[in-house]
TIGU-851579 format. One record per residue: residue number from 0; residue in one letter; x, y, z of N, C-alpha, C in turn. Coordinates in nm, 3 decimals. Example, Ala and Ser with C-alpha at 12.3 -4.5 7.8 and 13.67 -1.06 7.14 Angstrom:
# TIGU-851579
k:r:n.c1:n.c2:n.c3:ca.c1:ca.c2:ca.c3:c.c1:c.c2:c.c3
0:A:1.319:-0.569:0.780:1.230:-0.450:0.780:1.320:-0.330:0.780
1:S:1.285:-0.225:0.708:1.367:-0.106:0.714:1.290:0.003:0.787
***
This chain:
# TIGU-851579
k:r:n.c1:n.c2:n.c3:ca.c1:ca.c2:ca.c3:c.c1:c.c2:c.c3
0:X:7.492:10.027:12.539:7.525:9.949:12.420:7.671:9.969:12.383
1:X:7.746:9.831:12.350:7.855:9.866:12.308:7.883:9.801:12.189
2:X:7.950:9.902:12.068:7.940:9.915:11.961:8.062:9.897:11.927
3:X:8.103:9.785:11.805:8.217:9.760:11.724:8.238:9.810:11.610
4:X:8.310:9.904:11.584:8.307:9.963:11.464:8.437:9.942:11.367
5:X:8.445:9.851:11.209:8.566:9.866:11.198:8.587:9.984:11.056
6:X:8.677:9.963:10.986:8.696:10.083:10.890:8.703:10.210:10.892
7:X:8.715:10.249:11.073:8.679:10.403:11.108:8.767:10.470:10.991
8:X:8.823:10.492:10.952:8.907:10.593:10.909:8.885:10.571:10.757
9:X:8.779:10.473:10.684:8.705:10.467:10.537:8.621:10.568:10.546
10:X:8.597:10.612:10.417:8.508:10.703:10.390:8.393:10.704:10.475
11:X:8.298:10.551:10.467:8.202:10.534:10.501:8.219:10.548:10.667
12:X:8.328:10.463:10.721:8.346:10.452:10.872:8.367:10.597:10.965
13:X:8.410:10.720:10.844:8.418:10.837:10.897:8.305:10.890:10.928
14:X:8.195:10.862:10.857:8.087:10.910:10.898:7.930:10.847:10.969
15:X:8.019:10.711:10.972:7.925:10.627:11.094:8.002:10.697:11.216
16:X:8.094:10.687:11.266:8.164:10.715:11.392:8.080:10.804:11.490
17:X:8.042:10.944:11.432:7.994:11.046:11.571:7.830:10.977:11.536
18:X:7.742:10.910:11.441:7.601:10.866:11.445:7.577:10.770:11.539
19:X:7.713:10.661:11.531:7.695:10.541:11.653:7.723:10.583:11.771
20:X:7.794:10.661:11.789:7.816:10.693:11.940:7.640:10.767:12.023
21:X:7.605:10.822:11.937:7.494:10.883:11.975:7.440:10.740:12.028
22:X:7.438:10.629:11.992:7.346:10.498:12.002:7.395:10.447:12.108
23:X:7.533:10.478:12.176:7.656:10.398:12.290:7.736:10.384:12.300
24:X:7.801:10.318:12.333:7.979:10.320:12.333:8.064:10.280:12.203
25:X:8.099:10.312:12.162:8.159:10.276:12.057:8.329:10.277:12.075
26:X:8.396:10.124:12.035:8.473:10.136:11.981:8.542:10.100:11.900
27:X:8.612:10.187:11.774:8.623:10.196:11.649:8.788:10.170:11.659
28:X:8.790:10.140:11.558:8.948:10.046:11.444:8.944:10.031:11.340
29:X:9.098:10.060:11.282:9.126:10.085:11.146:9.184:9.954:11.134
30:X:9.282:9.998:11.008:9.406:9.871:11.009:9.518:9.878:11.116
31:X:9.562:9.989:11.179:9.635:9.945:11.266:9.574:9.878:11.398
32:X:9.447:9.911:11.410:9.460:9.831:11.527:9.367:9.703:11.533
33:X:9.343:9.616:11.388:9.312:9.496:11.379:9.365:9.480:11.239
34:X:9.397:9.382:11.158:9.464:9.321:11.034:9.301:9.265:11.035
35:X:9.209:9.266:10.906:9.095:9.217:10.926:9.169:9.071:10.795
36:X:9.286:9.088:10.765:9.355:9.000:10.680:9.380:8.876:10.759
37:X:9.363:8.875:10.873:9.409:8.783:11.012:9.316:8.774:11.054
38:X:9.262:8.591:11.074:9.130:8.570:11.123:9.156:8.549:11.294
39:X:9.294:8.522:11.346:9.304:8.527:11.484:9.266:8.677:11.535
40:X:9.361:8.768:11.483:9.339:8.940:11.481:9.216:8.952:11.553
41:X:9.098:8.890:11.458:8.986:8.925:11.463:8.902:8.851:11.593
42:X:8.917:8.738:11.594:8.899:8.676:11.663:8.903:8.747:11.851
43:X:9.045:8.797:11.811:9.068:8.849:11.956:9.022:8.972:11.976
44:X:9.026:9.033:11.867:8.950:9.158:11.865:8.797:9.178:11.979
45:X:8.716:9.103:11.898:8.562:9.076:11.961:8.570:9.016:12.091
46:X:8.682:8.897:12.093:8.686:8.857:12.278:8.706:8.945:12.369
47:X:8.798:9.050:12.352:8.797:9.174:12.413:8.715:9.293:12.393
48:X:8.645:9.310:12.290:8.537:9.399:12.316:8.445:9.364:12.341
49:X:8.368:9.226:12.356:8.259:9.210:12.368:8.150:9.286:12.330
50:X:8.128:9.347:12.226:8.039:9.410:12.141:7.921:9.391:12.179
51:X:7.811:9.466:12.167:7.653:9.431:12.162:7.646:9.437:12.026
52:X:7.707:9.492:11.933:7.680:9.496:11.807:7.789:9.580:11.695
53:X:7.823:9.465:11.600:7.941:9.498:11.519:7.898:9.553:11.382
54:X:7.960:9.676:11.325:7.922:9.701:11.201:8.035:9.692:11.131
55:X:8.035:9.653:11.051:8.176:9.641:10.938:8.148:9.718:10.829
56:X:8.207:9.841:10.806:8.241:9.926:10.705:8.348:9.898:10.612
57:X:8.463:9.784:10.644:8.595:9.763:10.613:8.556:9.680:10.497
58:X:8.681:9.730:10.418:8.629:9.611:10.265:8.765:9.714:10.226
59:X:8.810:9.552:10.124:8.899:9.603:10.016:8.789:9.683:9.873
60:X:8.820:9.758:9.851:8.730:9.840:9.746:8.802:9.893:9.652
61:X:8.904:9.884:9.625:9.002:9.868:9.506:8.978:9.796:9.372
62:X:8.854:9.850:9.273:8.814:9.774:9.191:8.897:9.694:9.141
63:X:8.980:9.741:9.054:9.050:9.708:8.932:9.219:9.658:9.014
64:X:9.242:9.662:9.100:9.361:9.655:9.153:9.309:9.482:9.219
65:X:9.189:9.459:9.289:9.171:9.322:9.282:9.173:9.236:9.204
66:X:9.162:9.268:9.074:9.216:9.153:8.950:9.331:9.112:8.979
67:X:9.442:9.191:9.022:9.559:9.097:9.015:9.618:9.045:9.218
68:X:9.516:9.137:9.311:9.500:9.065:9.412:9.436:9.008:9.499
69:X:9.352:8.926:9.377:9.251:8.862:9.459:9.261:8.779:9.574
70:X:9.375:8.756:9.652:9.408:8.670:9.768:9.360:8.795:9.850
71:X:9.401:8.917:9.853:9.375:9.031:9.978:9.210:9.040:9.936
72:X:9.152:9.047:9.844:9.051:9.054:9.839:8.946:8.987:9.935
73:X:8.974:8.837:9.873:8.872:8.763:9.922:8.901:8.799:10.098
74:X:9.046:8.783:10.136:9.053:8.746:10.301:8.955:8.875:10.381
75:X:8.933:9.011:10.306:8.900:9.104:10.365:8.765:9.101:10.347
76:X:8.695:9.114:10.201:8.560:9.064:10.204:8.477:8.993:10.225
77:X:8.592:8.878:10.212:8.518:8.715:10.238:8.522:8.657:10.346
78:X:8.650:8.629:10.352:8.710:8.533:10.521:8.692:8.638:10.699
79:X:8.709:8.755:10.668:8.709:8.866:10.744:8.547:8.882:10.748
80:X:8.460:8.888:10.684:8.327:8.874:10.728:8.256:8.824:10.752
81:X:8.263:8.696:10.707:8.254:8.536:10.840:8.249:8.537:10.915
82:X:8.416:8.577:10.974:8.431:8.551:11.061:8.390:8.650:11.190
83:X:8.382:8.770:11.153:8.321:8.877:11.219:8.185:8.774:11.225
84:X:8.120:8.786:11.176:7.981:8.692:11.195:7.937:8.611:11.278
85:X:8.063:8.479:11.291:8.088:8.390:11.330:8.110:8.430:11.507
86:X:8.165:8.544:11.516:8.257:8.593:11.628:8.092:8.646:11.755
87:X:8.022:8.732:11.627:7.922:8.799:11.713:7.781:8.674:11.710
88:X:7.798:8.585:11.642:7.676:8.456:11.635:7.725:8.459:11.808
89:X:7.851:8.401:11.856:7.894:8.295:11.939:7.860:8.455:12.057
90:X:7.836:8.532:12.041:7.824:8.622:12.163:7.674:8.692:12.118
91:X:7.560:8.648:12.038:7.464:8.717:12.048:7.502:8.814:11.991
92:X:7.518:8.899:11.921:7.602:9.053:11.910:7.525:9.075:11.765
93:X:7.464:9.169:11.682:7.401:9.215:11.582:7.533:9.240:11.510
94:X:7.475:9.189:11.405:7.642:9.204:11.340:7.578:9.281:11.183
95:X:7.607:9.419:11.124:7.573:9.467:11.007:7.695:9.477:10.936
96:X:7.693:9.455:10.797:7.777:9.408:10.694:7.738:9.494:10.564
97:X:7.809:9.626:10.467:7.776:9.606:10.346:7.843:9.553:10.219
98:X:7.744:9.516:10.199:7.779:9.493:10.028:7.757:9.559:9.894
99:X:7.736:9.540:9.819:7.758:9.592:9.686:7.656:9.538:9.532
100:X:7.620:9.628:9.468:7.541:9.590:9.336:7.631:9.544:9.257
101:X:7.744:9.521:9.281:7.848:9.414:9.164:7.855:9.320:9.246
102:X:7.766:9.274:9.253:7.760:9.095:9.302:7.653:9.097:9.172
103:X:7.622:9.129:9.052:7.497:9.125:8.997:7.674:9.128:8.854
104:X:7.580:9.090:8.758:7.658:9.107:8.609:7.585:9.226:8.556
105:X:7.501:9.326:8.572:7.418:9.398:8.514:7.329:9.375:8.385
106:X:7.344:9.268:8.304:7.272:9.247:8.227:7.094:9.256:8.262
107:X:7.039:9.255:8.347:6.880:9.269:8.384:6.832:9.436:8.310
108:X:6.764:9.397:8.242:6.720:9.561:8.211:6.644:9.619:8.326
109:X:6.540:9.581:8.408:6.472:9.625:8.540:6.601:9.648:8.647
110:X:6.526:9.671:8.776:6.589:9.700:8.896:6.625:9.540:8.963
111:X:6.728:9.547:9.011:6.760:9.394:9.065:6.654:9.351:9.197
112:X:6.649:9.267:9.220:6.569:9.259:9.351:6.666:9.149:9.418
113:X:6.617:9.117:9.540:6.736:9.016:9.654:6.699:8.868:9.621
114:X:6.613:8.897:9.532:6.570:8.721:9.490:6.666:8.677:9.314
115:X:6.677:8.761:9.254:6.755:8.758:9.122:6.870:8.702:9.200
116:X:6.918:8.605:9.066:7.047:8.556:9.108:7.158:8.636:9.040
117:X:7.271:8.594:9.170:7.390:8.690:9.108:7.499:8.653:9.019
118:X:7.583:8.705:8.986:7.667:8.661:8.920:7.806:8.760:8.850
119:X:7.837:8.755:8.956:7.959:8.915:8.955:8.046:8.883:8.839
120:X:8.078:8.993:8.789:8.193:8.945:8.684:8.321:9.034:8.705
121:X:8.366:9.044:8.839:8.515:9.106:8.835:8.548:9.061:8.962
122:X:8.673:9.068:9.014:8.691:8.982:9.145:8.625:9.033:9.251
123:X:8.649:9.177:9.226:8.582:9.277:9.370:8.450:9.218:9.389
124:X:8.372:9.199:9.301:8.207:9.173:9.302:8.162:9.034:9.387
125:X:8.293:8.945:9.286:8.293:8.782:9.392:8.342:8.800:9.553
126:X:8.484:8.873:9.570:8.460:8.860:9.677:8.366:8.922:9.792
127:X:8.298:9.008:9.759:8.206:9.070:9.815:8.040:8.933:9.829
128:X:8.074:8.933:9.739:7.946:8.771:9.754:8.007:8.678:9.779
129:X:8.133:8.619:9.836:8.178:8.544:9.918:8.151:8.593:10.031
130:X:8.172:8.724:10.071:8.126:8.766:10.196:7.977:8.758:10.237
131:X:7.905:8.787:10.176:7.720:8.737:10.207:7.735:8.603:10.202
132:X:7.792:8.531:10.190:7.776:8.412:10.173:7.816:8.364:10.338
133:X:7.922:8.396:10.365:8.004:8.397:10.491:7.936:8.419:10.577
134:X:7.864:8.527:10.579:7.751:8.561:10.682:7.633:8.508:10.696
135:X:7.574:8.429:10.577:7.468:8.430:10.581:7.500:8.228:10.662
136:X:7.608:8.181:10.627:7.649:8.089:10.679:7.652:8.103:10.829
137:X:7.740:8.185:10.877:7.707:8.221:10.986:7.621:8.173:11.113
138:X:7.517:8.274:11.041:7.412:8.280:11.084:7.367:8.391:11.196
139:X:7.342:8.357:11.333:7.273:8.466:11.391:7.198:8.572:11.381
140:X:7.229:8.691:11.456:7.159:8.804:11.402:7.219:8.928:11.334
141:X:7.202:8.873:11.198:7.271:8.977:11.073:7.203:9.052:10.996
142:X:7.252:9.166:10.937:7.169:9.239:10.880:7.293:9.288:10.741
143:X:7.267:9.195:10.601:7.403:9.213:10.473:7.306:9.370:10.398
144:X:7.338:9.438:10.377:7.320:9.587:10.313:7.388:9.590:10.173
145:X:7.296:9.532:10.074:7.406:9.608:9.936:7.335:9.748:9.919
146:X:7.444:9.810:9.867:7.395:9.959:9.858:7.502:9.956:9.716
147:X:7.541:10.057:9.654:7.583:10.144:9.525:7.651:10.251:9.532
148:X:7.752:10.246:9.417:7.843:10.392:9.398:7.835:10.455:9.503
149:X:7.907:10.409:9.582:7.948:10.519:9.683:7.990:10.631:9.719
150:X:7.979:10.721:9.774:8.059:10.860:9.777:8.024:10.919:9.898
151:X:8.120:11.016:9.909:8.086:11.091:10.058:8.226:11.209:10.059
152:X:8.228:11.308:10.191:8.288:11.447:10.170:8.451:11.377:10.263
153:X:8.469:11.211:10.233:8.562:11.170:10.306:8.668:11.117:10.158
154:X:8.782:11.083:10.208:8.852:10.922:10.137:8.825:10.988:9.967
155:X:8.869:10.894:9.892:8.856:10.886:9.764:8.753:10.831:9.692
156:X:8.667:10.881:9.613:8.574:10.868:9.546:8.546:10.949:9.412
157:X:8.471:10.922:9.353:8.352:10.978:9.212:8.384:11.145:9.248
158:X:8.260:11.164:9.348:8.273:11.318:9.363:8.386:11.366:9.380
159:X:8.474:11.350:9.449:8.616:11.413:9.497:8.709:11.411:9.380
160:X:8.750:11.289:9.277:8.785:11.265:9.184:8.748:11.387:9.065
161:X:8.601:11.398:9.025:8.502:11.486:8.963:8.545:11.647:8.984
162:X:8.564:11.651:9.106:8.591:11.793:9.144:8.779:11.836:9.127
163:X:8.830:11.745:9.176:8.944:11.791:9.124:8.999:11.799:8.911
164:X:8.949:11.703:8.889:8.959:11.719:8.761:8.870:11.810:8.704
165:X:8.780:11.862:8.744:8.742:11.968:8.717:8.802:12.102:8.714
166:X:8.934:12.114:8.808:8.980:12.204:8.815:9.077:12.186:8.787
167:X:9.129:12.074:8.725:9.239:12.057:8.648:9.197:12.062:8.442
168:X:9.103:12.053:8.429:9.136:12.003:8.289:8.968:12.115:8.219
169:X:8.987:12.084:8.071:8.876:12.184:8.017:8.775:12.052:7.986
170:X:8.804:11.920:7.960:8.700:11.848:7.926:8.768:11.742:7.974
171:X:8.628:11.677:7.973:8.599:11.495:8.075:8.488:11.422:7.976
172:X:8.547:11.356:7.989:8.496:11.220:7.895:8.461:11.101:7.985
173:X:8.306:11.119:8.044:8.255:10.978:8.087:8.193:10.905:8.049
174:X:8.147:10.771:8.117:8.083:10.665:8.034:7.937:10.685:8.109
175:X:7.858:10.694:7.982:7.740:10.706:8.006:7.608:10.551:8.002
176:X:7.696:10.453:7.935:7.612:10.346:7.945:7.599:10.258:8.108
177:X:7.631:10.299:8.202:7.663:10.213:8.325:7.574:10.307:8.364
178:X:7.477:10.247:8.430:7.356:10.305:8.533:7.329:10.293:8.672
179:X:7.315:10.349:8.753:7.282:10.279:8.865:7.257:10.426:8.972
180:X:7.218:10.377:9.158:7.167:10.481:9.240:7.339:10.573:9.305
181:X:7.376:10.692:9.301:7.470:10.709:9.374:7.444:10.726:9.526
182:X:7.479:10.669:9.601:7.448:10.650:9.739:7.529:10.672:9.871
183:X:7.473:10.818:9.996:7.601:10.872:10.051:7.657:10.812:10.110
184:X:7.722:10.838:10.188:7.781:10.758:10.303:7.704:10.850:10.414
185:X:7.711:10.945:10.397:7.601:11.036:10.494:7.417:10.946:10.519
186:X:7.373:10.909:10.415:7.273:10.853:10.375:7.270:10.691:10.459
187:X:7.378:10.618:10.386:7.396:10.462:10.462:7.423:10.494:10.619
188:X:7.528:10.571:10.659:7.510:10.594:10.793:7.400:10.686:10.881
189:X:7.313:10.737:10.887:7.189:10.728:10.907:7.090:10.639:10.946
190:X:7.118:10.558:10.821:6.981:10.428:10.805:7.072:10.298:10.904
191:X:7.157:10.342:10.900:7.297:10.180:10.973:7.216:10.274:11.150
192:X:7.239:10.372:11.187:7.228:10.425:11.303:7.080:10.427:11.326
193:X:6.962:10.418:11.283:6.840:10.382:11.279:6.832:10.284:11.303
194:X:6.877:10.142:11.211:6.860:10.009:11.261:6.946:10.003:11.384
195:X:7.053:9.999:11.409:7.111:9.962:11.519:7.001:10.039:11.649
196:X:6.972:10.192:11.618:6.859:10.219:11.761:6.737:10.130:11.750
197:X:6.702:10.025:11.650:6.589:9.965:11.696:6.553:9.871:11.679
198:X:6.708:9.792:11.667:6.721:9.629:11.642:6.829:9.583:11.733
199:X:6.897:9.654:11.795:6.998:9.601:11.873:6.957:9.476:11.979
200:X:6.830:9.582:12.020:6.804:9.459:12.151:6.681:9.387:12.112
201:X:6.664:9.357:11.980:6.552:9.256:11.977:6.610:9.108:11.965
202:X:6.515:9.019:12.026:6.539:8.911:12.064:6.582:8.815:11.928
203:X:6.634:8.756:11.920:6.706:8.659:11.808:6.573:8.593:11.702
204:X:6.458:8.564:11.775:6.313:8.487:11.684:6.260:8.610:11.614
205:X:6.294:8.731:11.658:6.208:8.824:11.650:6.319:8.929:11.507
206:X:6.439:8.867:11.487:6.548:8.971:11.440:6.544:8.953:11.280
207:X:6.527:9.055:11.204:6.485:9.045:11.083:6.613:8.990:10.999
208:X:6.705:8.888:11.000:6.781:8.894:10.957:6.783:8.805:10.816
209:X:6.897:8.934:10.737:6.916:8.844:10.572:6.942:8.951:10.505
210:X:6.987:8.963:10.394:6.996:9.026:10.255:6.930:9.125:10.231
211:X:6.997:9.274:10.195:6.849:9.363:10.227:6.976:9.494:10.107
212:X:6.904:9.519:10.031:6.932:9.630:9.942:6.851:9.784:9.984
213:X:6.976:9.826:9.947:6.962:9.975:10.017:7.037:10.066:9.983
214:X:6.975:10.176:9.863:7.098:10.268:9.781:6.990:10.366:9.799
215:X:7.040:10.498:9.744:6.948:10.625:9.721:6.872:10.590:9.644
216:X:6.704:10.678:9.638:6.610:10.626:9.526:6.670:10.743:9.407
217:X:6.583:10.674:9.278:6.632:10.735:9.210:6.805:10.678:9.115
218:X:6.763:10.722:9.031:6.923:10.650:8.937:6.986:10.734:8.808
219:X:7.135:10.715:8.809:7.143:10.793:8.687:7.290:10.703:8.635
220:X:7.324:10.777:8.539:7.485:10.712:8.449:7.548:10.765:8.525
221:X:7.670:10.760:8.493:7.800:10.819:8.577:7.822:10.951:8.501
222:X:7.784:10.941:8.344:7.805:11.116:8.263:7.673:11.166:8.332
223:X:7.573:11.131:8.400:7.479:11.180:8.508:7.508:11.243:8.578
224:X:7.562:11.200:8.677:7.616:11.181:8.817:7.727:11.316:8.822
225:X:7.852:11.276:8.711:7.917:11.410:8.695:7.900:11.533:8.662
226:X:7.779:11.532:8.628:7.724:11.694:8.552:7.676:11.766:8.675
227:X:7.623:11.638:8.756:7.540:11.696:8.879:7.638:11.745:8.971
228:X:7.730:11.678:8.959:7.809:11.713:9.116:7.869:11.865:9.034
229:X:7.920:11.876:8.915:8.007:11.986:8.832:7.877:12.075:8.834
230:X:7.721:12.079:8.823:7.649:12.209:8.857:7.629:12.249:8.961
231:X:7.648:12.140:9.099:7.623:12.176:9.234:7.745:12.220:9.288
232:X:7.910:12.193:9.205:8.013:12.277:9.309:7.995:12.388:9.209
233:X:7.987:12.426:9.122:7.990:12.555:9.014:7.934:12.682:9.134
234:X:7.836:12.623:9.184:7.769:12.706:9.245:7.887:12.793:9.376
235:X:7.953:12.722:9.414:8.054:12.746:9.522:8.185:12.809:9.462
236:X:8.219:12.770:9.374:8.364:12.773:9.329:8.386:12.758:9.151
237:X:8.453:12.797:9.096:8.492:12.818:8.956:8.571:12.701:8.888
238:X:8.553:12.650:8.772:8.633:12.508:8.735:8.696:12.614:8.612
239:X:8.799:12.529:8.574:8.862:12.491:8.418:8.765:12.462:8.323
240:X:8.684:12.338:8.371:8.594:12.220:8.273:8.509:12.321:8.218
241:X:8.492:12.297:8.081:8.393:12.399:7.974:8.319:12.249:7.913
242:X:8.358:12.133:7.921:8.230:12.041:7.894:8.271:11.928:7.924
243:X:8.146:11.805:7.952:8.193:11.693:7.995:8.112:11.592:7.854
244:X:8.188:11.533:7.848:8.144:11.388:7.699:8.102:11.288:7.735
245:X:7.952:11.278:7.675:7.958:11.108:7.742:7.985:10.972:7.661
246:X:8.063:10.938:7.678:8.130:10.815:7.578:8.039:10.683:7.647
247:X:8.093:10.578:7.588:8.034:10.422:7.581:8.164:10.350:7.644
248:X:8.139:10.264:7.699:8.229:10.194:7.814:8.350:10.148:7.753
249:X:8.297:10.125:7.627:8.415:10.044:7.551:8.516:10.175:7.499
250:X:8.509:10.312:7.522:8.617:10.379:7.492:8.666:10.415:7.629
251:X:8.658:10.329:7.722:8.708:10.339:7.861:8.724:10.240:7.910
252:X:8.816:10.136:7.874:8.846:9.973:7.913:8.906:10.035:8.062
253:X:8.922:9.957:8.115:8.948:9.870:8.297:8.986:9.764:8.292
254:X:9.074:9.770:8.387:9.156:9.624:8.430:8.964:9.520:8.461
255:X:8.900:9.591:8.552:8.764:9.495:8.600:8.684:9.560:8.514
256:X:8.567:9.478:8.479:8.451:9.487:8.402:8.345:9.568:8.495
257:X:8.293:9.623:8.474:8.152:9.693:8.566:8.038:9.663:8.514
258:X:7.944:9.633:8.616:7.821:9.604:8.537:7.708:9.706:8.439
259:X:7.667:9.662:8.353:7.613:9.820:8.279:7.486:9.867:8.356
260:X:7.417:9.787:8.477:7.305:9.820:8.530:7.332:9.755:8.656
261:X:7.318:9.865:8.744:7.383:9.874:8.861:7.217:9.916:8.977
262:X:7.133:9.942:8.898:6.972:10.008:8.963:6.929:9.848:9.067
263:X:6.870:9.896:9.186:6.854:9.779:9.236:6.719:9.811:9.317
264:X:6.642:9.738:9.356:6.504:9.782:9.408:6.532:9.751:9.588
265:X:6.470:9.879:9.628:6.467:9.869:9.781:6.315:9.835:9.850
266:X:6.221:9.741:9.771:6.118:9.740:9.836:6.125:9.669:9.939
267:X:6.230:9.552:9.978:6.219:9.463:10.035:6.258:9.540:10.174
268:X:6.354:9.607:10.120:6.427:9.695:10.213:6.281:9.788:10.347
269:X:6.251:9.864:10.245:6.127:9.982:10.324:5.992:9.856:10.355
270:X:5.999:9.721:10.337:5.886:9.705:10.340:5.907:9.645:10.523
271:X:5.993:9.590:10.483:6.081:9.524:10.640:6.132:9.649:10.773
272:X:6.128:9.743:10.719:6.214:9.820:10.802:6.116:9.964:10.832
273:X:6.009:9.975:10.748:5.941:10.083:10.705:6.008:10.228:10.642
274:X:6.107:10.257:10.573:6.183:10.347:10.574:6.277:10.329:10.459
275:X:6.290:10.416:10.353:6.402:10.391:10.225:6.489:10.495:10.272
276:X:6.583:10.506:10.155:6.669:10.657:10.144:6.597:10.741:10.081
277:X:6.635:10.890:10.093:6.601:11.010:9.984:6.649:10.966:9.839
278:X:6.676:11.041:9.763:6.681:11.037:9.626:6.806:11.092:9.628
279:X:6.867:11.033:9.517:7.005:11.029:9.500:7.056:11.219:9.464
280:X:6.975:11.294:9.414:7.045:11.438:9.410:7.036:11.504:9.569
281:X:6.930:11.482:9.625:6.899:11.546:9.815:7.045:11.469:9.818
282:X:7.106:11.333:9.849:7.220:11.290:9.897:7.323:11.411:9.845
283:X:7.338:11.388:9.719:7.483:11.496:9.658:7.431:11.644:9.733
284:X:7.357:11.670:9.705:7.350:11.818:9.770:7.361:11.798:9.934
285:X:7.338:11.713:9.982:7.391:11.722:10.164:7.526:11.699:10.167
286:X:7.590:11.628:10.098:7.698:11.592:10.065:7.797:11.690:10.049
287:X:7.802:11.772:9.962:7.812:11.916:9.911:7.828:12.009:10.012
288:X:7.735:12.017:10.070:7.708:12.165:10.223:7.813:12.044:10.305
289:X:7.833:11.925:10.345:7.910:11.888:10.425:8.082:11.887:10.378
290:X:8.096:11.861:10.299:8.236:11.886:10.198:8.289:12.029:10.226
291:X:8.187:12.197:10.196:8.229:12.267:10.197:8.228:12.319:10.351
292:X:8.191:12.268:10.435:8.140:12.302:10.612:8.265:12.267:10.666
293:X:8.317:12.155:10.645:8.407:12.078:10.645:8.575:12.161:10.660
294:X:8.525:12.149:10.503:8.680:12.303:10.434:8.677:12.391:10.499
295:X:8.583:12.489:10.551:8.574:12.588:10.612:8.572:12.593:10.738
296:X:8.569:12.521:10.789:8.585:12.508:10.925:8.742:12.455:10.983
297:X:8.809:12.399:10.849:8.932:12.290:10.867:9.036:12.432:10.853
298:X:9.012:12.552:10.740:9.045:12.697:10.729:9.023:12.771:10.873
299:X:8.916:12.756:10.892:8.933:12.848:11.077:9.038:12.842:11.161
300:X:9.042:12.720:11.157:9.089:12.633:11.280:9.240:12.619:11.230
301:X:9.284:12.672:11.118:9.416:12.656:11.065:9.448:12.875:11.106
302:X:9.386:12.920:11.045:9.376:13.063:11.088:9.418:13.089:11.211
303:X:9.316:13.036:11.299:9.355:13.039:11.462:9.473:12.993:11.523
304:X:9.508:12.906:11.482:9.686:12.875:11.493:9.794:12.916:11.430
305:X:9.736:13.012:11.375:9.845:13.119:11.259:9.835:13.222:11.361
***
């Protein structure tokens, strides 16, 4: 099997990389070695790899910085996943794509399901549902993944953010009205390396393809989310932080709006596939032992060349 991987060097793409190879050949690209901003780029990209199957990790994910560039936005979320689509339709090739719970406005008090209609309210969210849209146009054999709050022991995120200001400051003030699953990248790559071992080579009548939500079970706020990650590194290491606040969204304006309910239901997901994620604290705590395995091993190996 040969495997297209782009975003290697994203959080998420760091830790698909050694799961897909286990599955076949893989080969992986960042921005230097495709512009996913360039639909020829891309184009030529796939003529020369001839992929059995493309996963796209790559996305502009720059919330609040897409308000004022929504042209890079859309081409990377939107036009760039088309056309990836478009590229592996015309060669048979399984093409997996994620997306995001801000394609939703959060107003639903329940869990979203893939049948609720969407209705993003910040650019990041649209162009990300320009991109399902792209794909689902497409056509072939696709598999669109929204998943949630992302994080992982890579890139910039929540946790990493959390932990350094933790050791910078005595108090944190988060917003506690925004809800939703935090979901690893350890976790999505797993379940991405599961489907690819057992959908790659099924036949096109037979290929479950469409819209499929998929975050950690389980949900919390973001003044949630931070307490958890600040009691699970406490355990390792010593902070500054003596307390965290949970405020209301509106004493924390943003260039982009976020939705206040971000919870989304994966039945459709486990019912199709047989199989959900763990629960969103098992994620942070694997997360955690991989962050500090990581450090300590990155310390050895700096030692040994001393």
């Amino acid at each position: 099997m040969r495997i297209l991987l782009t975003g290697v060097h994203g959080q998420l793409g760091a830790d698909l990389l050694p799961l897909l190879q286990e599955q076949g050949e893989v080969i992986a690209v960042g921005r230097g070695e495709c512009d996913l901003s360039s639909v020829s780029a891309i184009r030529k990209l796939v003529e020369q790899v001839q992929p059995s199957v493309i996963v796209n990790p790559a996305a502009y994910t720059a919330v609040n910085e897409a308000e004022t560039q929504s042209d890079l936005a859309y081409a990377i979320n939107g036009t760039a996943a088309g056309t990836l689509a478009e590229e592996a339709r015309k060669i048979n090739a399984v093409f997996i794509h994620y997306s995001t719970d801000y394609v939703f406005d959060g107003s639903k008090p329940g869990a979203y399901t893939e049948i609720d209609a969407v209705g993003p309210i910040n650019v990041y969210g649209a162009s990300k549902l320009a991109g399902e849209r792209a794909v689902e146009t497409a056509g072939g054999r696709f598999l669109v993944l929204r998943t949630s709050w992302v994080y992982g022991a890579n890139g910039s995120n929540f946790l990493l953010t959390i932990r350094r200001l933790a050791r910078e400051r005595e108090e944190l003030k988060i917003v506690d009205d925004q809800v939703g699953s935090p979901t690893s990248c350890l976790q999505i790559a797993r379940a991405t390396a599961r489907l690819v071992s057992r959908y790659a080579a099924v036949d096109s009548p037979a290929f479950p393809s469409g819209i499929y939500q998929m975050t950690a079970a389980g949900s919390t706020s973001w003044h949630g989310f931070a307490c958890a990650i600040v009691d699970a590194l406490r355990k390792r290491e010593t902070f500054k932080l003596t307390r965290i606040l949970a405020i209301p969204s509106a004493e924390f304006p943003t260039p982009a709006r976020r939705p206040m309910n971000s919870v989304m239901s994966n039945d459709k997901f486990e019912n199709t596939f047989g199989f959900r994620l763990e629960g969103w604290q098992a994620g942070l705590a694997e997360v955690i032992r991989e962050l500090y395995l990581r450090e300590s091993q990155g310390s050895s190996r700096n030692q040994h060349q001393c």
